[in-house]
Gaussian input, Z-matrix of N, CA and C with variables (Angstrom, degrees):
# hf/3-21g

backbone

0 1
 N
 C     1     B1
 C     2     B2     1     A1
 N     3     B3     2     A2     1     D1
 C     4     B4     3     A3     2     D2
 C     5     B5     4     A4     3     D3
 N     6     B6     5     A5     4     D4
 C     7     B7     6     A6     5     D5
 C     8     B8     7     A7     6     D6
 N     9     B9     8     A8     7     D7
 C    10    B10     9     A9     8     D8
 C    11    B11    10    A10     9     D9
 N    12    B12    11    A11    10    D10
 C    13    B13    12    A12    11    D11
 C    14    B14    13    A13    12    D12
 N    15    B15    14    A14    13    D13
 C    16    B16    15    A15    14    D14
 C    17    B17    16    A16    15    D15
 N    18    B18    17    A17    16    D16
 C    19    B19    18    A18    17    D17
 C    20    B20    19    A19    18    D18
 N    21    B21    20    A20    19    D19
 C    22    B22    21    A21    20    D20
 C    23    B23    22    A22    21    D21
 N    24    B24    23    A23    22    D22
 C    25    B25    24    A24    23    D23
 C    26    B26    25    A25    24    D24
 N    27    B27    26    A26    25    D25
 C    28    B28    27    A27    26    D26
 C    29    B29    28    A28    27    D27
 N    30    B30    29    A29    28    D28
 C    31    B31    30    A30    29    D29
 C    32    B32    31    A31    30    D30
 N    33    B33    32    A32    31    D31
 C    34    B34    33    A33    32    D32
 C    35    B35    34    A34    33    D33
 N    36    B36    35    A35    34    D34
 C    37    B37    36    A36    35    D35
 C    38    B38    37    A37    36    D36
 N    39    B39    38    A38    37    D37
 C    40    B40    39    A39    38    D38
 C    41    B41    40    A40    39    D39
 N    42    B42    41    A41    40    D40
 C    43    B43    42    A42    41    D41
 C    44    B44    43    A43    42    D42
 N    45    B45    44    A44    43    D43
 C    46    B46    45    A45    44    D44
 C    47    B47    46    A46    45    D45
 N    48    B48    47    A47    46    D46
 C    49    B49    48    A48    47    D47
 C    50    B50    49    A49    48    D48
 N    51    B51    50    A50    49    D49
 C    52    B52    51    A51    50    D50
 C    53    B53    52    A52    51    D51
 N    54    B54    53    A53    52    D52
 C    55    B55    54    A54    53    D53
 C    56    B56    55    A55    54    D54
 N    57    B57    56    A56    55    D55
 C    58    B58    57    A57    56    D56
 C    59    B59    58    A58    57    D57
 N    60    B60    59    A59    58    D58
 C    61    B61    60    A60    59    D59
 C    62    B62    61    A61    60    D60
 N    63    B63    62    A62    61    D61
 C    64    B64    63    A63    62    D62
 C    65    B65    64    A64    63    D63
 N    66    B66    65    A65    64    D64
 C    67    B67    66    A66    65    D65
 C    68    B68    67    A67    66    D66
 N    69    B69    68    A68    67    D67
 C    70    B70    69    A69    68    D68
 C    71    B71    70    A70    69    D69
 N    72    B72    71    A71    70    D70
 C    73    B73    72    A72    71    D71
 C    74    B74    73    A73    72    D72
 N    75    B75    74    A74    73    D73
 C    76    B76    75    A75    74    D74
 C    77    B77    76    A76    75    D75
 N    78    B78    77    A77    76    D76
 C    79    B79    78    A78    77    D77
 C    80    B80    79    A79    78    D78
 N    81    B81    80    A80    79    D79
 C    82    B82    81    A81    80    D80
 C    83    B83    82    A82    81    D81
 N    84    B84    83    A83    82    D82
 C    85    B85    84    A84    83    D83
 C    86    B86    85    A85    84    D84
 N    87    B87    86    A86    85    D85
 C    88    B88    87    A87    86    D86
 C    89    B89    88    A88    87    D87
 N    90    B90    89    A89    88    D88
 C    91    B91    90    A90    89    D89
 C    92    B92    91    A91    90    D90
 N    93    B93    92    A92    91    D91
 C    94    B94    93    A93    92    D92
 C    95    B95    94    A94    93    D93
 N    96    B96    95    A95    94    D94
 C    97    B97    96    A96    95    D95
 C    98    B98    97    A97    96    D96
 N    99    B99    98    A98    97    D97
 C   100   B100    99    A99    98    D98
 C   101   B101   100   A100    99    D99
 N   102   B102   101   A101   100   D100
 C   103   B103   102   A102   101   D101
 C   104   B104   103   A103   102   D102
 N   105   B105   104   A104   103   D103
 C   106   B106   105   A105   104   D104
 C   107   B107   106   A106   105   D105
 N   108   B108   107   A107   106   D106
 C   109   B109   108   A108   107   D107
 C   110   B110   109   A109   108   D108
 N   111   B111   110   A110   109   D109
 C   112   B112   111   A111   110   D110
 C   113   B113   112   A112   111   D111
 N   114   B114   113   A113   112   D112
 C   115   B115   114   A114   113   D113
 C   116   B116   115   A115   114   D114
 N   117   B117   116   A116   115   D115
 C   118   B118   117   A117   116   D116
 C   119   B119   118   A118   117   D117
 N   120   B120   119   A119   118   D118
 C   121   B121   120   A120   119   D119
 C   122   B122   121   A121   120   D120
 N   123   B123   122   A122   121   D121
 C   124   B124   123   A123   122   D122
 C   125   B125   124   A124   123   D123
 N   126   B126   125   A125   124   D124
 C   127   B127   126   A126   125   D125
 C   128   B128   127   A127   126   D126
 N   129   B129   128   A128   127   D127
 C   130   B130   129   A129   128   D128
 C   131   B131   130   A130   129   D129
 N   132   B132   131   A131   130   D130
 C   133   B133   132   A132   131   D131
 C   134   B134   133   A133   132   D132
 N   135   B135   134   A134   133   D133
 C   136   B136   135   A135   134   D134
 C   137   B137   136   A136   135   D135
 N   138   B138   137   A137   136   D136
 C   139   B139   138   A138   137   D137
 C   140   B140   139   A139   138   D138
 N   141   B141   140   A140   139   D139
 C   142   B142   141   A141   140   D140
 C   143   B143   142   A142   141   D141
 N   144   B144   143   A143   142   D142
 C   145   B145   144   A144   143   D143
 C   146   B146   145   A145   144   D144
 N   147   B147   146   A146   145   D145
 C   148   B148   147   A147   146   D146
 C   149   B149   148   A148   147   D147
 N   150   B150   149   A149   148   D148
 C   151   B151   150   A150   149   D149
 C   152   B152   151   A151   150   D150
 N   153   B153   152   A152   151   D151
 C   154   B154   153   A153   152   D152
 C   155   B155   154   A154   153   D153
 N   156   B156   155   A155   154   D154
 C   157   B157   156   A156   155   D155
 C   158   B158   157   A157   156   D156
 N   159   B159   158   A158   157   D157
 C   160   B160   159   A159   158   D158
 C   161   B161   160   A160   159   D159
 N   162   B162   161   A161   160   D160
 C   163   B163   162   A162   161   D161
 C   164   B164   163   A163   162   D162
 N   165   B165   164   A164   163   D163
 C   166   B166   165   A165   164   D164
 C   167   B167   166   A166   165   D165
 N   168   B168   167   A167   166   D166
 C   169   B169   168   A168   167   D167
 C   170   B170   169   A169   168   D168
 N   171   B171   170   A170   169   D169
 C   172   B172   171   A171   170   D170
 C   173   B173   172   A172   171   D171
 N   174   B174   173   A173   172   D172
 C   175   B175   174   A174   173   D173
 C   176   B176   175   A175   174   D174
 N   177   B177   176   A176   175   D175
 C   178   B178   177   A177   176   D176
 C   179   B179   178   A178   177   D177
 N   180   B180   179   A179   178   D178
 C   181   B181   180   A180   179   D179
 C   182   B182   181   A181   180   D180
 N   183   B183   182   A182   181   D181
 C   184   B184   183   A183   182   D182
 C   185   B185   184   A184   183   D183
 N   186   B186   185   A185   184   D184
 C   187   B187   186   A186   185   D185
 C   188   B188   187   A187   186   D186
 N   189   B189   188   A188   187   D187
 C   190   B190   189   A189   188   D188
 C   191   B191   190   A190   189   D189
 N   192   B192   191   A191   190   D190
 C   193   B193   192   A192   191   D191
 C   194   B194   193   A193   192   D192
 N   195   B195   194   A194   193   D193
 C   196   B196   195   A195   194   D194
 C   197   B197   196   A196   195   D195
 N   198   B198   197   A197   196   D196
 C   199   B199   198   A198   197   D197
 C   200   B200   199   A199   198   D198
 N   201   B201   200   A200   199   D199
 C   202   B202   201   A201   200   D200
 C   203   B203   202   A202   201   D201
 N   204   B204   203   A203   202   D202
 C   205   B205   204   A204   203   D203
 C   206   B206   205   A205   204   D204
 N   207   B207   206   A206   205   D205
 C   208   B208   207   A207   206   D206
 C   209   B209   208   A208   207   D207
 N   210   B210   209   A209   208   D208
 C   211   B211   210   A210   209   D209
 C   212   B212   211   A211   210   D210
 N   213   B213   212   A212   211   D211
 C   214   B214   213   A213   212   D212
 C   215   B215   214   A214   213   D213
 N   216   B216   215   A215   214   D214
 C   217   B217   216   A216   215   D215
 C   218   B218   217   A217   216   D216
 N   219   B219   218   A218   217   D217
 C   220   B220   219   A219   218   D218
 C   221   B221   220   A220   219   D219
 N   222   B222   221   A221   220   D220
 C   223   B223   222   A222   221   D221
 C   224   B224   223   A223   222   D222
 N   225   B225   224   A224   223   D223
 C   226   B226   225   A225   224   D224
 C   227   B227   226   A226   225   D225
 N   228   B228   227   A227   226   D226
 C   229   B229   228   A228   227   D227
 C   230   B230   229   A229   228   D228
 N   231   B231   230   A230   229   D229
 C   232   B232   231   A231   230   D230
 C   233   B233   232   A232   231   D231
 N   234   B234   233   A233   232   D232
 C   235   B235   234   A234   233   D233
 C   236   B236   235   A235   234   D234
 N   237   B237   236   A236   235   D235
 C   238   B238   237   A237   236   D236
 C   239   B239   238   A238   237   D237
 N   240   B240   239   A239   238   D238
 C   241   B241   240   A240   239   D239
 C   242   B242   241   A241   240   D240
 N   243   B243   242   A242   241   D241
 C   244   B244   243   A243   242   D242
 C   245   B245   244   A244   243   D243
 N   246   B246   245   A245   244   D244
 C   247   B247   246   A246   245   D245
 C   248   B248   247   A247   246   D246
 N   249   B249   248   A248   247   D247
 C   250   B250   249   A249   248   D248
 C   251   B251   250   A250   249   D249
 N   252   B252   251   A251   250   D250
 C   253   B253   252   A252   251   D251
 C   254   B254   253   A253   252   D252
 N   255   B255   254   A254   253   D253
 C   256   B256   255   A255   254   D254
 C   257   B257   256   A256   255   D255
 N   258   B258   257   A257   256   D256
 C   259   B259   258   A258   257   D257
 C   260   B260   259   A259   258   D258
 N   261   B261   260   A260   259   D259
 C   262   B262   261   A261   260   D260
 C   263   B263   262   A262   261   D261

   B1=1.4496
   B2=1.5160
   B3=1.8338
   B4=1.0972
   B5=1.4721
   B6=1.6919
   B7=1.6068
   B8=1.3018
   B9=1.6707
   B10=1.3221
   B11=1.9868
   B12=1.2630
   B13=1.7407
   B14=1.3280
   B15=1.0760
   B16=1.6880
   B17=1.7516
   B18=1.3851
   B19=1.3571
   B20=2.2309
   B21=0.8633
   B22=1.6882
   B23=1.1688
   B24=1.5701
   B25=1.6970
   B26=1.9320
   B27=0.8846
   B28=1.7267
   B29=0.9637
   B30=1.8704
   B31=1.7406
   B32=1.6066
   B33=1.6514
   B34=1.5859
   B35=1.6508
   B36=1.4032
   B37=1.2812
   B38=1.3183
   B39=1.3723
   B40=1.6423
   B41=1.6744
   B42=0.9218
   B43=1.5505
   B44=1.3839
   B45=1.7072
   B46=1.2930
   B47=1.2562
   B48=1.3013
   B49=1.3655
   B50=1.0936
   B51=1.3670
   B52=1.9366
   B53=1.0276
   B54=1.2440
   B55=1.9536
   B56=0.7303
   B57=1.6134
   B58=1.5145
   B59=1.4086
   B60=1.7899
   B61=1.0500
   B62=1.6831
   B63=1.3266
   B64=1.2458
   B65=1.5809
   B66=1.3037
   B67=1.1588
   B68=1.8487
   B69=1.8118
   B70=0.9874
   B71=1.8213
   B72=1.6904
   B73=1.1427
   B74=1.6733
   B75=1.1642
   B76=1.6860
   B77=1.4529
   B78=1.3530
   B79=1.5740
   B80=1.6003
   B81=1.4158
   B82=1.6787
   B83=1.4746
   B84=1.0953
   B85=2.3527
   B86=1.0138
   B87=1.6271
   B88=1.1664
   B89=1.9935
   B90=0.9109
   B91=1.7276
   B92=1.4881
   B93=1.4256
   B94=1.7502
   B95=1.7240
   B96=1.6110
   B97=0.8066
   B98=1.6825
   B99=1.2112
   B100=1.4455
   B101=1.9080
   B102=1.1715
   B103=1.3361
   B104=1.5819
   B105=1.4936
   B106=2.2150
   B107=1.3683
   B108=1.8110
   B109=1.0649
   B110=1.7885
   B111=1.5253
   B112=1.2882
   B113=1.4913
   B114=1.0272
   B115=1.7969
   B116=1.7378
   B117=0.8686
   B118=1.5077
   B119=1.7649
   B120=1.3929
   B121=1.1231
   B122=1.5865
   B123=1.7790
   B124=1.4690
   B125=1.5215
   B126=1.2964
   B127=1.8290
   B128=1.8224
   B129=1.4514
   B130=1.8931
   B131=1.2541
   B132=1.4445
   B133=1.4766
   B134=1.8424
   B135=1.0793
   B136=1.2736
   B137=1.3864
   B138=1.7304
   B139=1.5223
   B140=1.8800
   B141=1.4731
   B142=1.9519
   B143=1.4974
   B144=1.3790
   B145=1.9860
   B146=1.5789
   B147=1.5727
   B148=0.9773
   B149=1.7915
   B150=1.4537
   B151=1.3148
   B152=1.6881
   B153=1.2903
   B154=1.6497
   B155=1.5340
   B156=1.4220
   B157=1.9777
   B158=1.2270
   B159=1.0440
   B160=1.2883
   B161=1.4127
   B162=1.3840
   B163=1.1374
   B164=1.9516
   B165=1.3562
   B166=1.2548
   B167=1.4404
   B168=1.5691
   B169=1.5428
   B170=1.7457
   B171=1.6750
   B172=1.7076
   B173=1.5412
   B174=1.7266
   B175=1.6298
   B176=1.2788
   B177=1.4810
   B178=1.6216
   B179=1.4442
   B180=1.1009
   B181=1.3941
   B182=1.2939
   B183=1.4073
   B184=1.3814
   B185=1.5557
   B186=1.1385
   B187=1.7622
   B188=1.6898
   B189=1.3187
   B190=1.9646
   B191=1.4710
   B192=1.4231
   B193=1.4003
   B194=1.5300
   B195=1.2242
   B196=0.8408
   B197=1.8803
   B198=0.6412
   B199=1.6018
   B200=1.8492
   B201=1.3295
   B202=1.2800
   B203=1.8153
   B204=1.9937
   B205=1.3102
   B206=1.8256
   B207=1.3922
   B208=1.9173
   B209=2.0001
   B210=1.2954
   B211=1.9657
   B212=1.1780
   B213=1.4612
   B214=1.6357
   B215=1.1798
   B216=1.7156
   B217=1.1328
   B218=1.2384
   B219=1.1130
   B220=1.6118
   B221=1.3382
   B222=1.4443
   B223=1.3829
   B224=1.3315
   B225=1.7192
   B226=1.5686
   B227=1.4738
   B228=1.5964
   B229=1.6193
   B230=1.6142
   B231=1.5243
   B232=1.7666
   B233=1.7645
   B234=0.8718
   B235=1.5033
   B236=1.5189
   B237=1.5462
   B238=1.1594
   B239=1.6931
   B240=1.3952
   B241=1.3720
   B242=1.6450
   B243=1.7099
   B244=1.5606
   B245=1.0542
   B246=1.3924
   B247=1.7113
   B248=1.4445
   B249=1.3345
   B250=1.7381
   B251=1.4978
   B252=1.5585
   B253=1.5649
   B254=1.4543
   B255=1.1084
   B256=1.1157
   B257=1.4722
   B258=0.8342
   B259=2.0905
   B260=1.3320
   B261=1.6661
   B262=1.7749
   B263=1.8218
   A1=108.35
   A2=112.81
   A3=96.56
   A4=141.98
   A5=79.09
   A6=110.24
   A7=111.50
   A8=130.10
   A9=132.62
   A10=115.74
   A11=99.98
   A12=102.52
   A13=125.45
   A14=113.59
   A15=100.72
   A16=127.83
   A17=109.53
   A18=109.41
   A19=107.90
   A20=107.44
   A21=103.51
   A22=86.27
   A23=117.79
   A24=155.38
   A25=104.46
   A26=97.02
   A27=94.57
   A28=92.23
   A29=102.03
   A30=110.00
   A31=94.37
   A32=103.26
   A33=115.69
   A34=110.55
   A35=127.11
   A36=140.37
   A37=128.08
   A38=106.09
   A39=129.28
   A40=83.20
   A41=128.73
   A42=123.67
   A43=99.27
   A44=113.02
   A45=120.54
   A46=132.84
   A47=112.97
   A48=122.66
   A49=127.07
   A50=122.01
   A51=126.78
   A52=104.30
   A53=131.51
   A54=125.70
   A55=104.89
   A56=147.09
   A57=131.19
   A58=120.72
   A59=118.69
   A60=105.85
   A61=122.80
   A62=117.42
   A63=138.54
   A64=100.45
   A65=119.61
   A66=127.34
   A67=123.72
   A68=96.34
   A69=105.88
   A70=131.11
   A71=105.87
   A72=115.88
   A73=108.78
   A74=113.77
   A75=119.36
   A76=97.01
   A77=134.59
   A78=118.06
   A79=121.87
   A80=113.17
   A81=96.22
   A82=103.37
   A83=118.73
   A84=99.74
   A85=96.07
   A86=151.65
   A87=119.00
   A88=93.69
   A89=110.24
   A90=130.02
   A91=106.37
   A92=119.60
   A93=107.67
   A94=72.61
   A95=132.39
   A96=98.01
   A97=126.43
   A98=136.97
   A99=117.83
   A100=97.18
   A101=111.44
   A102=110.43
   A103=114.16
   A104=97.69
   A105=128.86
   A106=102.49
   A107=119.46
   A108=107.24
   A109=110.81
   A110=93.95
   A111=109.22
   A112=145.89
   A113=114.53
   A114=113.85
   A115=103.09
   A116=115.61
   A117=130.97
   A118=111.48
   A119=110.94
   A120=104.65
   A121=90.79
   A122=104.86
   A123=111.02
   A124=91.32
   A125=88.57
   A126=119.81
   A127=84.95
   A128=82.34
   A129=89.82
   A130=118.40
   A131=133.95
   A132=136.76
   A133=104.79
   A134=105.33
   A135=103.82
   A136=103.98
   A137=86.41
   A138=111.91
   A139=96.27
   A140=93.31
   A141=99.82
   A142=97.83
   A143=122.09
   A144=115.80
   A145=107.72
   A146=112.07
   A147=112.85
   A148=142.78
   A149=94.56
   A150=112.03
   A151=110.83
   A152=115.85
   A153=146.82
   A154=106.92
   A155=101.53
   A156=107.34
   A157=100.13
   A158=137.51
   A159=136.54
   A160=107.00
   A161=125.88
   A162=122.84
   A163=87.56
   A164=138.60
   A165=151.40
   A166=88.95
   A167=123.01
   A168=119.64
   A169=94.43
   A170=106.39
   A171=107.18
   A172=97.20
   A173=129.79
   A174=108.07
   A175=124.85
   A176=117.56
   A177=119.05
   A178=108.31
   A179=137.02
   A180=149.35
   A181=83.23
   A182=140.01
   A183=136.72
   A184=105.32
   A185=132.90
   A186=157.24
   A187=100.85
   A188=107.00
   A189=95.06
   A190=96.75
   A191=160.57
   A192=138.62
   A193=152.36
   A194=120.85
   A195=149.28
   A196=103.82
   A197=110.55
   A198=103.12
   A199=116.08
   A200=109.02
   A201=116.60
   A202=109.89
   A203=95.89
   A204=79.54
   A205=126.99
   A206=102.09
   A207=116.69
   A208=90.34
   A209=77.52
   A210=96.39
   A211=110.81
   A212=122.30
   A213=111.89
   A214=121.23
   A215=116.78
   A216=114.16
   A217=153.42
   A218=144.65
   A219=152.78
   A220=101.32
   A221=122.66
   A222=126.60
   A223=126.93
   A224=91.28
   A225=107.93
   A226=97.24
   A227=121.70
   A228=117.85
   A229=77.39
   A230=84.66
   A231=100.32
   A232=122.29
   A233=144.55
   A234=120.40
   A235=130.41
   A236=143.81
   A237=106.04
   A238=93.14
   A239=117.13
   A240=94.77
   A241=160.04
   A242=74.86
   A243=95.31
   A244=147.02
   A245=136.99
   A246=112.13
   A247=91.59
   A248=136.10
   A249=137.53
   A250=95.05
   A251=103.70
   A252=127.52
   A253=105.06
   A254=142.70
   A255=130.91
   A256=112.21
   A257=135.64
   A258=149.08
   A259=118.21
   A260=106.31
   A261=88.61
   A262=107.75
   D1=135.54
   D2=176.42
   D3=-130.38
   D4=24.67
   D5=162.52
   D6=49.52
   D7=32.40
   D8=178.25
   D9=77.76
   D10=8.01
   D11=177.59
   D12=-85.87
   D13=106.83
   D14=176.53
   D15=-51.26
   D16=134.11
   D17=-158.74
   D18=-67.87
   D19=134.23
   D20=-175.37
   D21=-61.60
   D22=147.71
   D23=130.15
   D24=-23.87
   D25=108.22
   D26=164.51
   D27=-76.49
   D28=166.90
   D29=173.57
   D30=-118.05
   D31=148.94
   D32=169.52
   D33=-27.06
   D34=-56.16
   D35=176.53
   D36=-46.96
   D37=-34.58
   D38=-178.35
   D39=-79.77
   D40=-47.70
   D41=-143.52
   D42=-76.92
   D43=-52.40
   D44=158.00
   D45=-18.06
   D46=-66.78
   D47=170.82
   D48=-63.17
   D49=-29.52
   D50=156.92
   D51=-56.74
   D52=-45.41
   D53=-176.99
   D54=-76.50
   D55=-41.90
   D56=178.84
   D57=-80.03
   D58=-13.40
   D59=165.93
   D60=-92.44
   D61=-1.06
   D62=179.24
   D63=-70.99
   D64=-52.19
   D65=-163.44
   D66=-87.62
   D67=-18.94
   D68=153.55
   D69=-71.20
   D70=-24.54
   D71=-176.73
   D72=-83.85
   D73=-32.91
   D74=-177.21
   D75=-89.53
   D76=-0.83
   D77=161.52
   D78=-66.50
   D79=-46.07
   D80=175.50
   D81=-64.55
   D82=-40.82
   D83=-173.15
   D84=-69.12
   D85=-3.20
   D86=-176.35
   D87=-94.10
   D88=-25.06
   D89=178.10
   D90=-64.24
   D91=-3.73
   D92=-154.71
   D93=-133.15
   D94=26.97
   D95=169.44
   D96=-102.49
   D97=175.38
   D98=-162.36
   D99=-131.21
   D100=142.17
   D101=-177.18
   D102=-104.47
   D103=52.41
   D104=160.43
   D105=62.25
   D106=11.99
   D107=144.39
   D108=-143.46
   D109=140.74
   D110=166.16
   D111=-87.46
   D112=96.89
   D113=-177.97
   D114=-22.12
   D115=132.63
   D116=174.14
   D117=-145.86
   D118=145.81
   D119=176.45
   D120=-130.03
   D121=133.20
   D122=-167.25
   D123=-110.72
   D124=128.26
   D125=-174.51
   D126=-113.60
   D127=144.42
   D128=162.17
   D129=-82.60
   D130=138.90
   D131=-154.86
   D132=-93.57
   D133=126.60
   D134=-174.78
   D135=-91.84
   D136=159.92
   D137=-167.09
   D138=-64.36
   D139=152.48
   D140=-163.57
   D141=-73.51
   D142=-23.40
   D143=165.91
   D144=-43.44
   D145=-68.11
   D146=-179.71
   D147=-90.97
   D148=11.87
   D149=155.61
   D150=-72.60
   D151=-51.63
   D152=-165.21
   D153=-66.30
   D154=-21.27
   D155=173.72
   D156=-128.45
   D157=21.02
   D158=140.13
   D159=-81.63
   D160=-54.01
   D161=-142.95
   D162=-91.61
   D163=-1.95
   D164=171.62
   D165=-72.52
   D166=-66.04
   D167=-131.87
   D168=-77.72
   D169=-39.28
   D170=-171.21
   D171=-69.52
   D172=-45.85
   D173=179.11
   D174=-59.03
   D175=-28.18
   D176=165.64
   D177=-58.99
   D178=-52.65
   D179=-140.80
   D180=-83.37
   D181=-63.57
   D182=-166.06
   D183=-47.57
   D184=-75.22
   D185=172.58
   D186=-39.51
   D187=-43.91
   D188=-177.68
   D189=-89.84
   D190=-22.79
   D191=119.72
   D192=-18.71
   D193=-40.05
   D194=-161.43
   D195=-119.69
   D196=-53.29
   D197=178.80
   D198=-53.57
   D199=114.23
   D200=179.87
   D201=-64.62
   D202=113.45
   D203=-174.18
   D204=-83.47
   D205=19.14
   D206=-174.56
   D207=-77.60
   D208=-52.23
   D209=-165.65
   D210=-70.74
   D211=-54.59
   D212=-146.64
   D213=95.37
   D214=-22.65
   D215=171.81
   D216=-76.45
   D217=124.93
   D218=-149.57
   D219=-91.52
   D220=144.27
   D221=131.98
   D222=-69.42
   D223=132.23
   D224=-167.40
   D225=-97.23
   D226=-25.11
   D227=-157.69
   D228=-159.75
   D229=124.66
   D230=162.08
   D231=-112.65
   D232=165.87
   D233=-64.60
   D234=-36.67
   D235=136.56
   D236=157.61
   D237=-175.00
   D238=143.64
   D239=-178.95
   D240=-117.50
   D241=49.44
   D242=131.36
   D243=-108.87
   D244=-178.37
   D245=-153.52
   D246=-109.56
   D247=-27.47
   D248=-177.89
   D249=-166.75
   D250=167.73
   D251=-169.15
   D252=-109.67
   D253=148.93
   D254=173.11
   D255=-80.31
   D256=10.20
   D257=134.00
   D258=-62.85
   D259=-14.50
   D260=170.15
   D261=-96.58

């Protein structure tokens, strides 16, 4: 609403800076774009037993590494530097 106010004059400079920051923001999607095919590397899919103890042995393996054994404490977020949040 504009309650009878005349709208302020942008300045050339102001305007500037909307286009260069516009154009800074549409540079990564124009970067993320893919030309309808994707590099893939086709691995044979393992049977769900041994997907299912794989995927056991690396979540154990993460937690018995990583757990400070003075503390007890776990990483909640890797990299970062602190070692856990008091939310984990």
């Amino acid at each position: 609403m504009n309650h009878g106010k005349k709208p302020r004059p942008v300045s050339p400079a102001h305007l500037a800076r909307r286009d260069l920051l516009a154009v800074f923001l549409a540079a990564p999607l124009a970067a993320c774009r893919t030309n309808g095919v994707s590099p893939s590397v086709n691995l044979p899919p393992l049977p769900a037993d041994a997907l299912l103890t794989d995927l056991e042995r690396r979540a154990f393996d993460f937690f018995w590494e990583t757990t400070d054994p003075a503390t007890g404490l776990v990483l909640d977020r890797w990299p970062t530097p602190s070692f856990s949040s008091i939310a984990a």
